[in-house]
C-alpha positions in Angstrom: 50.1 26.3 -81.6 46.2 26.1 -82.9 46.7 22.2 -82.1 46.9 23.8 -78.1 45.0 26.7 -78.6 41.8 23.8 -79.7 43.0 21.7 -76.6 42.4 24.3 -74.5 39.2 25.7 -75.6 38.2 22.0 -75.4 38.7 21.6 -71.8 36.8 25.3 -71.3 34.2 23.6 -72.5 34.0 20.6 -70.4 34.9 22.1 -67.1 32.3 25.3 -67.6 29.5 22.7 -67.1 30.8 21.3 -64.6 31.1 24.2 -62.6 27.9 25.3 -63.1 26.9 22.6 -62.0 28.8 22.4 -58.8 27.3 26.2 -58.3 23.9 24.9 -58.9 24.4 22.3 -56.5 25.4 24.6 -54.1 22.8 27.3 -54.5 19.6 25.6 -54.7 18.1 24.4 -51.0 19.1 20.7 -50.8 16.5 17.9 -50.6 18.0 15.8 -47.7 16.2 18.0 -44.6 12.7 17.9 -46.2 13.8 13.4 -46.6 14.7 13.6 -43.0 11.6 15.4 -41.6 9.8 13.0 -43.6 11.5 10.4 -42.4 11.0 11.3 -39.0 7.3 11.9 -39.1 7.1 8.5 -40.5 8.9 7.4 -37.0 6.4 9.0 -34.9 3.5 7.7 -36.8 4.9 4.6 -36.5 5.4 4.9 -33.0 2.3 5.3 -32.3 0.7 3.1 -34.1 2.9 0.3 -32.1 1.9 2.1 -28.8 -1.9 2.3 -30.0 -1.7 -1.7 -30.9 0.4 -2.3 -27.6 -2.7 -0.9 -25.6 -5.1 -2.5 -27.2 -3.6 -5.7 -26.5 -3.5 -4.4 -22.9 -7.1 -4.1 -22.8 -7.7 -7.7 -24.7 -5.2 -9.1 -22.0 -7.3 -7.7 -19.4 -10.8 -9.0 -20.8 -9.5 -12.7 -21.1 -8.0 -12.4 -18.0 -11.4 -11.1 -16.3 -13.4 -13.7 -18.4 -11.4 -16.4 -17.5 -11.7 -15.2 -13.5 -15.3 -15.1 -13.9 -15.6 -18.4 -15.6 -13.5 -19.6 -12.4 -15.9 -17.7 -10.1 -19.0 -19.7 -11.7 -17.9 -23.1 -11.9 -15.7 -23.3 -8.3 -14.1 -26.3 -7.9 -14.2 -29.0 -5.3 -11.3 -27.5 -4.0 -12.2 -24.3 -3.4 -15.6 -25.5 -2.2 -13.7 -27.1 0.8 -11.2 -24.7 1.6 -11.3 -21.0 1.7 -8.5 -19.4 0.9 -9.2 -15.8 1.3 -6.2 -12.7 1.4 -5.5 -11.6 4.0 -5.7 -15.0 6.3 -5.1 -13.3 9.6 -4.8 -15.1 13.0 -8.2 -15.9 14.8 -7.6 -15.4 18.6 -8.5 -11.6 18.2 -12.1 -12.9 17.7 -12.1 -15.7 20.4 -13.6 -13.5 22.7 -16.5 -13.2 20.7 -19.5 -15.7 20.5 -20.9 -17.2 16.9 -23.2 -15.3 17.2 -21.5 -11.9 17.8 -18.7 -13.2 15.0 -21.8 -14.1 12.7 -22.9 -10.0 13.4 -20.0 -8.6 12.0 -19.8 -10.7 9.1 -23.5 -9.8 8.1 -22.7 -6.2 8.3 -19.0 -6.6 6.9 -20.6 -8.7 3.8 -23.0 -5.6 3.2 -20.9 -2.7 3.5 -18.3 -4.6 1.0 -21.9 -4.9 -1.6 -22.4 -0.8 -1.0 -19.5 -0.2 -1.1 -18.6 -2.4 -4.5 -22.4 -1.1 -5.8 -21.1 2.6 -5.5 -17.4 2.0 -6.9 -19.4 0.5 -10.5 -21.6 3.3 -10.3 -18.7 5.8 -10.2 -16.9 4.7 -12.9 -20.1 3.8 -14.9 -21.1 7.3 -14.6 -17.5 8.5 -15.6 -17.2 6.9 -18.7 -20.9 7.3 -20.3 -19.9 10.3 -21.9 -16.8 8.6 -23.5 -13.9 10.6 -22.3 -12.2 11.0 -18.6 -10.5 13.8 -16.6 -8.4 13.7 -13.8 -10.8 14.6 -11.4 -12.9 11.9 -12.5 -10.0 9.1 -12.6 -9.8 10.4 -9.1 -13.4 10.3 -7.4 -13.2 6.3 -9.1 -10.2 5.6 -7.2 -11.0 6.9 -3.9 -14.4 4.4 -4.0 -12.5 1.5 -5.3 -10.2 2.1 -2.6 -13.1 1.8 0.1 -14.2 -0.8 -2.1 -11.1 -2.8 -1.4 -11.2 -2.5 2.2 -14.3 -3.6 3.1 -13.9 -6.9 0.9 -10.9 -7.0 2.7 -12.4 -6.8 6.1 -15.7 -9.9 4.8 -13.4 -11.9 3.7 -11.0 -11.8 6.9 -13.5 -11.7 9.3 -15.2 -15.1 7.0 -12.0 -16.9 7.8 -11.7 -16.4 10.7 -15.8 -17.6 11.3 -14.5 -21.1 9.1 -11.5 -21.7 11.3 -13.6 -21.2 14.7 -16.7 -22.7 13.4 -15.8 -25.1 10.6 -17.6 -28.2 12.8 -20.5 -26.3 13.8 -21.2 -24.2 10.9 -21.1 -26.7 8.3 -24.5 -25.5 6.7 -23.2 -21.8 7.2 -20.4 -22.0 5.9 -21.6 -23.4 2.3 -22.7 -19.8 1.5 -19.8 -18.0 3.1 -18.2 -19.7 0.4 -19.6 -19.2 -2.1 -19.9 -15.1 -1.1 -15.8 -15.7 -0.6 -15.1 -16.8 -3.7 -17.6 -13.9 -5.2 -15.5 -11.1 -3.1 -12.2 -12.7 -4.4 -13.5 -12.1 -7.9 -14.3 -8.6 -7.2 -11.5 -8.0 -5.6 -9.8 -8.8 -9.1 -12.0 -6.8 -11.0 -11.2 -3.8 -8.6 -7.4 -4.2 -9.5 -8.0 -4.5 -12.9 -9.6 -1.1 -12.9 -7.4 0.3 -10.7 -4.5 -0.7 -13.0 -6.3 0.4 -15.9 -6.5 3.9 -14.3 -2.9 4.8 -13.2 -2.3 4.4 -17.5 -5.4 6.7 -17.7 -3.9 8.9 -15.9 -0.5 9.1 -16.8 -2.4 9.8 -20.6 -3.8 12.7 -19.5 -0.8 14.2 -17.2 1.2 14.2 -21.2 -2.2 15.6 -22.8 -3.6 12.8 -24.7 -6.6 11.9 -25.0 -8.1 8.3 -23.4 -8.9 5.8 -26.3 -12.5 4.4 -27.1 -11.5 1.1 -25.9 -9.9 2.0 -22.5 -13.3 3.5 -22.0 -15.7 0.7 -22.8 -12.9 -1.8 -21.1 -13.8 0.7 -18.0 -17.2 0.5 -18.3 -17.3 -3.8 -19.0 -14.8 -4.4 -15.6 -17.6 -2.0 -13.5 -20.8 -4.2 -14.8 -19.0 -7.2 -14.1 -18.1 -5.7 -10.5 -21.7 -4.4 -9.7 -23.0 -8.0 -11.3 -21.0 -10.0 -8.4 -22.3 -7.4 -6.3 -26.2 -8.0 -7.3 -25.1 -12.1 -7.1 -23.3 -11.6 -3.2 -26.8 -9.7 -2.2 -28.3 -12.2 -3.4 -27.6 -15.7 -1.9 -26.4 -13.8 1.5 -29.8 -11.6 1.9 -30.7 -14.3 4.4 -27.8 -15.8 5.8 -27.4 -14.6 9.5 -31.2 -15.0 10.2 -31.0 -18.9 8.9 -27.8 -19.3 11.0 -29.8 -18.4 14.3 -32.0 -19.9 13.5 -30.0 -23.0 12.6 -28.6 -22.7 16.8 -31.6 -24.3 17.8 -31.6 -27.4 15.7 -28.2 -28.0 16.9 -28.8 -28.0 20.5 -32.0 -30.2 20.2 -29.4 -32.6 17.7 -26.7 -32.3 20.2 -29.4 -33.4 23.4 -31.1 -36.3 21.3 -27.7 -38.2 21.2 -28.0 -41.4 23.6 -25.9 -42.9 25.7 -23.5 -45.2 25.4 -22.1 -46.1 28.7 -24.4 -45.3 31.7 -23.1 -45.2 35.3 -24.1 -48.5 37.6 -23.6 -46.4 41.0 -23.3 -43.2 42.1 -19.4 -43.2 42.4 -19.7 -43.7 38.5 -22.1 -41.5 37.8 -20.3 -38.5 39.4 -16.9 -39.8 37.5 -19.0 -39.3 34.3 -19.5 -36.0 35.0 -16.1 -35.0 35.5 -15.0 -37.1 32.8 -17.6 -34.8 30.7 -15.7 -31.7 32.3 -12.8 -33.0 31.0 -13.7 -33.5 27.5 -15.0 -30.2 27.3 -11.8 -28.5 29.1 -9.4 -30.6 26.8 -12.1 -29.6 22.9 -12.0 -25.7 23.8 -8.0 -25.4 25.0 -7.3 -24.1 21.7 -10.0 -21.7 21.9 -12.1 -23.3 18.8 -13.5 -27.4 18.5 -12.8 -29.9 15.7 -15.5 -32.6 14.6 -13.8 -35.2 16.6 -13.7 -33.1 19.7 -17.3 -32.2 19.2 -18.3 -35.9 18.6 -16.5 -36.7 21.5 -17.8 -34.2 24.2 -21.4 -34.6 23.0 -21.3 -38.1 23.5 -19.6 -37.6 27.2 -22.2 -35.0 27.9 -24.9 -37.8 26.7 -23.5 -40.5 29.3 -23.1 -38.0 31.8 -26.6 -36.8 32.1 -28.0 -40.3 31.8 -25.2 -41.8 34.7 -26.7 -38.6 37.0 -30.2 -39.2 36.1 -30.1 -42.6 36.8 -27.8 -42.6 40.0 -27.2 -39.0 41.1 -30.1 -39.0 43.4 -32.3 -36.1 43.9 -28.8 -33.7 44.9 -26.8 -34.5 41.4 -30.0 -35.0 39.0 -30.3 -31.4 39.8 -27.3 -30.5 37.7 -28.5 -32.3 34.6 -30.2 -29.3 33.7 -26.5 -27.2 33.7 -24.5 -29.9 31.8 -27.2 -29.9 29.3 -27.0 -26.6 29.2 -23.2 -26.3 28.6 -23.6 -28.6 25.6 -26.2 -27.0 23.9 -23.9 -24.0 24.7 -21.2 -25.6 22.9 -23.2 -26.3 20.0 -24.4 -23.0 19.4 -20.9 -21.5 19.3 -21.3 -19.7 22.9 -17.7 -20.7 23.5 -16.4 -17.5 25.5 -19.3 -18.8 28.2 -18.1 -22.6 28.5 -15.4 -22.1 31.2 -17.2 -20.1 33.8 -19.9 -22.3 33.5 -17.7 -25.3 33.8 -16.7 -24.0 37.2 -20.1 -23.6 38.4 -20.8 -27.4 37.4 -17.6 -28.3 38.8 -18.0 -26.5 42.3 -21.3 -28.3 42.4 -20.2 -31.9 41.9 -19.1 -34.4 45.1 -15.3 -34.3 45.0 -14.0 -36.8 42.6 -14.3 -40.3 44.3 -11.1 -41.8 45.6 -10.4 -44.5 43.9 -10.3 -48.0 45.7 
């Protein structure tokens, strides 16, 4: 009996702790929430350190990718220095109505509205981030100027291919600094959609509350400089572009005149079959609306033996119209294309009727 009696008191002992224990357990606050709000907090630290280092690599991106368009914009190559390839290519025969000259007009002013218009964009979002921080209102007023920015490089660099697909035998000379200005508004053009990418982030930062980093700011800033720099570059080598190309109409036509004969008329039934041969060379260059080098080699030189065939045997009645296929040339030359048909009919109307032949 005191054998159990000591068995049982035993076990007393041993399970008393025990219980305790459990009770202790059960009544203190447990440890596990306070781990798991640490554990979480650690998350969103975390995560935002990985989104932090994701935007910063953004904004590295970004650079090398202006850099290296920049680096492309200063050292064009042969390629690009023969073709321009600018977006949007639209069709030309909206503009064949228009002389050179009159083309020539609204590239000038097209070329100097996209400057202003780039010029005030940088300034905008130069102004915007001096003070190191952005608002919506501010993310706004850059937008709308990039956006006018955007069109009216749009609208140079349509209106300069169209100018190189009409003019590309004419304007040789011209056309060296249109591209060179292309391939400037192409790289702003870039720079403007860097920005403008850079801003819809902005702004969906500041929609949730946050606060724009230092280095989305001074990436801002560095894309505007480099826009208003291309700017400052375009205003440059343009400034006197249109005034050289007029003046550049005259040494064409005086080129064009100078070129002699190869094949002069031996009688008068000759000579007026040179002019209409002349007619139609010209007829056949400017079907497509627009000339190509061999065309323009071609009709020159026709023009050349015509006028020397009528000189030397039109007589006094078709020497007279030397003067107006002269004229139609140097015409041609000077890009005053929209003229050339009526004046074709004029020469025409004035010529013998084509000779019947033997």
């Amino acid at each position: 009996m005191k054998t159990i009696i000591a068995i049982v008191l035993v076990l007393i002992i041993l399970i008393t702790p025990a219980l305790a224990g459990c009770r202790s357990a059960t009544d203190r606050p447990s440890a596990a929430p306070t781990e798991n709000v640490q554990a979480t907090v650690d998350a969103a630290v975390e995560a935002t350190r990985k989104a932090e280092e994701s935007q910063a690599a953004t904004i590295e991106a970004s650079v090398a990718a202006t850099q290296s368009a920049a680096a492309a914009a200063q050292t064009p190559t042969e390629a690009a220095q023969e073709q321009l390839t600018p977006t949007p290519t639209p069709s030309s025969e909206e503009y064949t109505s228009m002389s050179e000259e009159e083309l020539a007009a609204l590239i000038d002013k097209a070329v100097n509205e996209a400057v202003a218009a780039t010029e005030e964009a940088a300034a905008e979002t130069e102004s915007a981030t001096t003070d190191g921080s952005l608002s919506q209102e501010e993310v706004q007023a850059i937008e709308e100027t990039l956006a006018l920015a955007e069109e009216a490089i749009a609208l140079a660099e349509e209106l300069i291919y169209v100018y190189s697909d009409l003019y590309v035998a004419l304007a040789q000379e011209a056309l060296v600094v249109l591209q060179e200005t292309e391939q400037l508004l192409a790289e702003t053009t870039k720079l403007i959609a860097a920005i403008t990418e850079i801003l819809i982030d902005v702004d969906q930062i500041l929609d949730q509350g946050a606060q724009v980093t230092p280095e989305t700011i001074d990436e801002l800033a560095a894309l505007a400089e480099a826009a208003e720099a291309n700017a400052a570059k375009i205003q440059t080598q343009y400034a006197t572009w249109f005034d050289d190309l007029l003046a550049e109409f005259d040494e064409r036509a005086a080129a064009a005149l100078a070129i002699p004969p190869t094949e002069i008329a031996t009688n008068r039934r000759e000579a007026i079959n040179s002019a209409y041969d002349y007619i139609e060379a010209v007829t056949s260059s400017l079907a497509d609306n627009k000339i190509s080098a061999q065309e323009l080699s071609a009709l020159t030189q026709a023009g050349a033996n015509a006028s020397a065939s009528l000189k030397a045997q039109g007589g006094p009645q078709l020497q007279n119209l030397v003067a107006s296929l002269n004229d139609i040339t140097a015409k041609i030359v000077q890009g005053q294309l929209p003229d050339i048909q009526g004046l074709l009919a004029t020469l025409q109307a004035a010529l013998p009727a084509p000779p019947s032949l033997p």
